[in-house]
C-alpha positions as CSV (number, residue, x, y, z in Angstrom):
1,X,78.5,138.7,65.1
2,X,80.5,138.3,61.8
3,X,83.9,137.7,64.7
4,X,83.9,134.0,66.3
5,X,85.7,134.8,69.3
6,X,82.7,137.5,69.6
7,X,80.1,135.5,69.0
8,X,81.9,133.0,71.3
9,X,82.4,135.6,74.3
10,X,78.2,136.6,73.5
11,X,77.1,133.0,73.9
12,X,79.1,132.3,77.2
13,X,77.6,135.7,78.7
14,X,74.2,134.6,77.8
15,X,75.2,131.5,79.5
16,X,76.4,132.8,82.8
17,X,74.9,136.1,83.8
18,X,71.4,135.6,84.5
19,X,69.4,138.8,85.4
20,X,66.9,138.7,87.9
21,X,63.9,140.6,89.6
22,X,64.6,141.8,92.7
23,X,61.0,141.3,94.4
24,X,59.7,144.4,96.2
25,X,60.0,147.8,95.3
26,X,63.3,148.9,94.2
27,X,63.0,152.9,94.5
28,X,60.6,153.9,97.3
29,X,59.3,157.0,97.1
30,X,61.4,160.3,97.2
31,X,64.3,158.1,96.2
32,X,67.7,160.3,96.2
33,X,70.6,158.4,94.1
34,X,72.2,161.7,95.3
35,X,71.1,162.0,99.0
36,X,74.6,161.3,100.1
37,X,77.1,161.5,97.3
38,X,80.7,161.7,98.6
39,X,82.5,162.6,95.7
40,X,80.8,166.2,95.8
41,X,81.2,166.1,99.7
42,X,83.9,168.8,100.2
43,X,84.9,167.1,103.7
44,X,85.9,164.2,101.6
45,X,89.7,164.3,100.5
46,X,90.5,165.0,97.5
47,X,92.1,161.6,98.4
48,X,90.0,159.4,99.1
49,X,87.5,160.8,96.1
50,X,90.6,159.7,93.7
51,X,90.6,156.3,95.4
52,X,87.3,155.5,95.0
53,X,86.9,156.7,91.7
54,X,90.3,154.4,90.9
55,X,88.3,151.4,92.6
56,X,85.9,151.4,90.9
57,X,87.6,152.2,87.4
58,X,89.8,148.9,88.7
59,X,86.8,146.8,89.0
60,X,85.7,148.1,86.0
61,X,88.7,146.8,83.7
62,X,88.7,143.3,86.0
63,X,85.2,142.3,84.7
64,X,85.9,143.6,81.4
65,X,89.2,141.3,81.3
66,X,87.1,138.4,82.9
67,X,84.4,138.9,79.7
68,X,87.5,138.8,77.3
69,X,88.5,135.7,79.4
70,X,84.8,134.4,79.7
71,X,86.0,133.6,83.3
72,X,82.5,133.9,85.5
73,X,84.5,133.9,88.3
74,X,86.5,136.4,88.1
75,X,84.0,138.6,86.3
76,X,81.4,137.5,89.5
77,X,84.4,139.2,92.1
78,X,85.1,141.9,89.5
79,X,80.5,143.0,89.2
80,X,81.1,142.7,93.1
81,X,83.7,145.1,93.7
82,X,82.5,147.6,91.7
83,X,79.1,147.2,93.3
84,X,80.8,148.1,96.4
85,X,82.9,150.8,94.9
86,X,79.7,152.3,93.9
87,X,78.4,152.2,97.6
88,X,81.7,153.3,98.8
89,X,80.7,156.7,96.7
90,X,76.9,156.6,96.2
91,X,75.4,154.6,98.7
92,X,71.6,155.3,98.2
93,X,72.2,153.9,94.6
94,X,73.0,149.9,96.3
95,X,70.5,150.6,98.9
96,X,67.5,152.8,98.4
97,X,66.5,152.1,101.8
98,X,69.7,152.6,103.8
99,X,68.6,154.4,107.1
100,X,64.9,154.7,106.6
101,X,63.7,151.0,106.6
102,X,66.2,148.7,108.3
103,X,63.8,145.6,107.7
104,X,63.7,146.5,104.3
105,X,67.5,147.0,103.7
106,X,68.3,143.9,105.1
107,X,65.7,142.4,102.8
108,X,67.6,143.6,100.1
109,X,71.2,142.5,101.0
110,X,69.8,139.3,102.0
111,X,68.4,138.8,98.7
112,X,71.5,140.2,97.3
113,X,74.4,138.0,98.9
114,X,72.5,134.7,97.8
C-alpha cells in the first residue's frame, strides 16, 4: 500500500496472526451451520437476540481497534469473544460436532484453547 501506516498495520498482521490447519475433518457429514440457530428461534427474546447480536458487533469493533492499534493482545481477546459470540447464536458453526461426537468435540476445543 501507497499509505505507511497501512502498509505498517499489513506487515504487523502478517507478523502476528498465523492461520493454521485444524487436523481432522472440519464439517462432518450432514453438517448444519443452521441446526440450532437462536436468532430465528422464536422462544428466544427479542432480548437476548439484540444482546447477542450487540456482542458480537462489540467484539467486532475491539479487534478492529486492536488492528488500528496493532495490539495482538487485545485483538487475540477481541477474535475470542466474537468466536464465542458466534456460539452464543450459532453453535454448530464453532463446533460441528457439538452433541454427536463428544470425543471429537473435545478434540476440537482442545486443539482450539492451545
Amino acid at each position: 500500500p501507497a499509505d505507511p501506516r497501512q502498509a505498517a498495520i499489513f506487515a504487523w498482521l502478517e507478523r502476528v496472526v498465523h492461520i493454521v490447519d485444524i487436523p481432522f475433518v472440519s464439517r462432518p457429514p450432514g453438517y448444519n451451520s443452521q441446526e440450532v440457530n437462536r436468532l430465528k428461534d422464536p422462544s428466544v427474546p427479542l432480548a437476548e437476540k439484540v444482546r447477542m447480536v450487540r456482542t458480537l458487533a462489540e467484539a467486532s469493533e475491539q479487534a478492529w481497534e486492536a488492528i488500528l492499534a496493532m495490539d495482538a493482545a487485545k485483538l487475540g481477546k477481541a477474535l475470542s469473544d466474537t468466536m464465542a459470540a458466534w456460539e452464543a447464536m450459532l453453535p454448530y458453526t464453532t463446533d460441528p460436532y457439538r452433541g454427536k461426537d463428544a470425543a471429537k468435540s473435545e478434540e476440537l476445543r482442545a486443539f482450539v484453547a492451545r
